[in-house]
C-alpha positions as CSV (number, residue, x, y, z in Angstrom):
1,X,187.8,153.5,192.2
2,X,184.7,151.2,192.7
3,X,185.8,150.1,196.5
4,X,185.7,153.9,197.1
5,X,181.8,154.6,196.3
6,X,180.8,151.8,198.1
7,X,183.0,153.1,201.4
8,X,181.3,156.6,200.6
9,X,177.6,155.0,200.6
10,X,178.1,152.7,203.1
11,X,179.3,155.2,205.9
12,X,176.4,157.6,205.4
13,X,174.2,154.7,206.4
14,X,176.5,153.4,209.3
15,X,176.2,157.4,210.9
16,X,172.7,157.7,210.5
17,X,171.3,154.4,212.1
18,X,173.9,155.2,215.0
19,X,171.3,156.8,218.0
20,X,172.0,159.7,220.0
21,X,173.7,159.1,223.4
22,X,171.6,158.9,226.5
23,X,171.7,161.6,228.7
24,X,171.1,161.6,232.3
25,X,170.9,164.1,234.7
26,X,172.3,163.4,238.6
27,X,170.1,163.8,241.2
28,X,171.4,166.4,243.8
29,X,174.2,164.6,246.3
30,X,172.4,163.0,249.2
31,X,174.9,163.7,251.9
32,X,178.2,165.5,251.8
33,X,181.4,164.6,253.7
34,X,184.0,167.4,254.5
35,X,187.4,165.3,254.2
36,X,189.0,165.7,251.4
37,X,190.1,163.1,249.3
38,X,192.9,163.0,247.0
39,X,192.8,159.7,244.4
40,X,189.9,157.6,245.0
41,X,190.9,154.2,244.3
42,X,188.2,152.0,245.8
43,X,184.7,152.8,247.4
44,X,181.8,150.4,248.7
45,X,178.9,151.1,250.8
46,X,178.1,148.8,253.6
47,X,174.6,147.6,254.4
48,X,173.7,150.5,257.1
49,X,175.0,153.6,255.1
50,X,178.7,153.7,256.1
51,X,180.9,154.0,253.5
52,X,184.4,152.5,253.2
53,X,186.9,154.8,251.0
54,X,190.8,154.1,249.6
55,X,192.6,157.1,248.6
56,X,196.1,155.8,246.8
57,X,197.6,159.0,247.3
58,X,196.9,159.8,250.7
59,X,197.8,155.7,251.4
60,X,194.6,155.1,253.6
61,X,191.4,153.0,253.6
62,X,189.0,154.9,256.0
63,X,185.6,154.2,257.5
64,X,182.6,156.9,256.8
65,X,180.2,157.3,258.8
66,X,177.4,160.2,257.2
67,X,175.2,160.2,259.6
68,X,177.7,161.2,262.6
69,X,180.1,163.0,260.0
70,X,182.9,160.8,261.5
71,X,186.1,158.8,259.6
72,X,188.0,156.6,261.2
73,X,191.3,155.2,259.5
74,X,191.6,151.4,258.7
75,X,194.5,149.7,259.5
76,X,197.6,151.6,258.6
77,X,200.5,151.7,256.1
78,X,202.9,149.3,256.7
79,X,203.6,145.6,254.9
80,X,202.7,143.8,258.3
81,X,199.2,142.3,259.3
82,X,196.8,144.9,259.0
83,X,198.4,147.2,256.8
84,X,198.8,147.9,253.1
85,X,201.7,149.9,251.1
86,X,199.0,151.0,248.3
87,X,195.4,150.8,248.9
88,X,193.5,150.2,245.8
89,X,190.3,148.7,244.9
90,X,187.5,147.6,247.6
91,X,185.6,144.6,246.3
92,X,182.3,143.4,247.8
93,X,182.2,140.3,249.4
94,X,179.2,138.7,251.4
95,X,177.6,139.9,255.1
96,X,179.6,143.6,254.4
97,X,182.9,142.2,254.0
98,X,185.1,143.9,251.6
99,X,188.0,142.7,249.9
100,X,190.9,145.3,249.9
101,X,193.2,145.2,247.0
102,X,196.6,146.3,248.0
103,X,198.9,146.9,245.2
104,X,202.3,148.0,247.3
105,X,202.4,144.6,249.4
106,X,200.9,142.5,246.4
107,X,198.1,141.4,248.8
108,X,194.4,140.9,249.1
109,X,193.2,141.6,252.9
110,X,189.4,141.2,253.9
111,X,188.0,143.8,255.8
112,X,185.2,142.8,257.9
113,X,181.8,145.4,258.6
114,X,183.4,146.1,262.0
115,X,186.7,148.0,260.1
116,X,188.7,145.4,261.4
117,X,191.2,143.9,259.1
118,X,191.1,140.6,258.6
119,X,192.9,137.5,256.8
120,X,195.1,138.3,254.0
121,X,196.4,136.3,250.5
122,X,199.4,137.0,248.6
123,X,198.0,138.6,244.7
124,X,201.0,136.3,243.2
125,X,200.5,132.6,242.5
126,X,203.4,129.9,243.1
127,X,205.0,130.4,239.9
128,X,205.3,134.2,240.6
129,X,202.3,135.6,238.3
130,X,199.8,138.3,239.9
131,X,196.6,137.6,239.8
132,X,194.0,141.0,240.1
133,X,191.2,140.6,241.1
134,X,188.4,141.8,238.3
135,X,185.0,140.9,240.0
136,X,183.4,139.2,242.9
137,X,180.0,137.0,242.0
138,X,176.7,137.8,244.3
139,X,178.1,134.2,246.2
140,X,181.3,136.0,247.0
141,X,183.5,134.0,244.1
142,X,186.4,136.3,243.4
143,X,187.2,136.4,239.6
144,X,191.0,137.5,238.8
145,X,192.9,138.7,235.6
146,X,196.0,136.8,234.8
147,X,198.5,139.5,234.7
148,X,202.4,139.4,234.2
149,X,202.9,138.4,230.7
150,X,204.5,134.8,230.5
151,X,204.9,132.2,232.9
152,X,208.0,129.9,233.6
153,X,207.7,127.3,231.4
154,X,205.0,127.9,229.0
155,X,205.4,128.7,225.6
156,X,203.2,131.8,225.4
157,X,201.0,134.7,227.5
158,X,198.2,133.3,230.4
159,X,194.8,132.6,228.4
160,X,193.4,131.0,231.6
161,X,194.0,131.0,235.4
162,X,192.4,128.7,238.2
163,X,189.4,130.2,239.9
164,X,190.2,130.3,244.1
165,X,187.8,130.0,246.3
């Protein structure tokens, strides 16, 4: 019975220091585009305004440009050089590169401010483990997540992963 008044007096306590939520209002949109999308999986803004956009269920990667109100598709689907299967996220990289995260061919390809697709890197190490990336550093160091459950070998799950560069 005692362990029950003290869980009765101590939530009371816990809900009222907790602080009302932050609420922010959206400015109105800036620009508009008229395509359509259907699953945004990635987005990144270059340095002059374009804006590079993956849609996983349309399959494409294209090239925005607001000011013209002009696309133009990057790459194309395919699992040769300058294609992807499953466009997914677009990572930052340095001098408005942008690292395209392709989930169907298990690849990373970078795409270069120009829209041209550039070199590309398997996501899956030698011992077969896939390695997503999770972040890029302001130096353009890629950070990835050890995914895949348990390598051949080991004894137990990933808990760490060499850092490429």
């Amino acid at each position: 019975m005692i362990p029950l008044a003290l869980l009765a007096t101590t939530v009371p306590t816990r809900l009222a220091a907790q602080q009302a939520p932050t609420v922010s209002t959206l400015s109105p949109p800036q620009a508009r585009f008229a395509e359509p999308f259907s699953s945004l999986s990635g987005l990144r803004e270059l340095s002059d305004g374009r804006v590079l956009v993956a849609d996983r269920l349309e399959k494409a990667v294209r090239l925005l440009d607001f000011r013209s109100g002009t696309f133009r598709e990057i790459g194309r689907v395919g699992p040769g050089p300058g294609e992807y299967q499953m466009p997914g996220g677009l990572l930052p990289l340095p001098a408005d590169s942008t690292l395209l995260v392709d989930f169907g061919n298990m690849r990373l390809t970078v795409i270069e401010p120009s829209g041209r697709m550039g070199e590309s890197w398997s996501m899956l190490s030698s011992d077969g483990e896939m390695r997503n990336p999770s972040g890029v550093d302001r130096a353009g160091h890629l950070y990835f997540t050890a995914m895949g459950g348990f390598r051949p070998g080991s004894d137990g799950p990933p808990d760490s992963i060499a850092i490429l560069k």
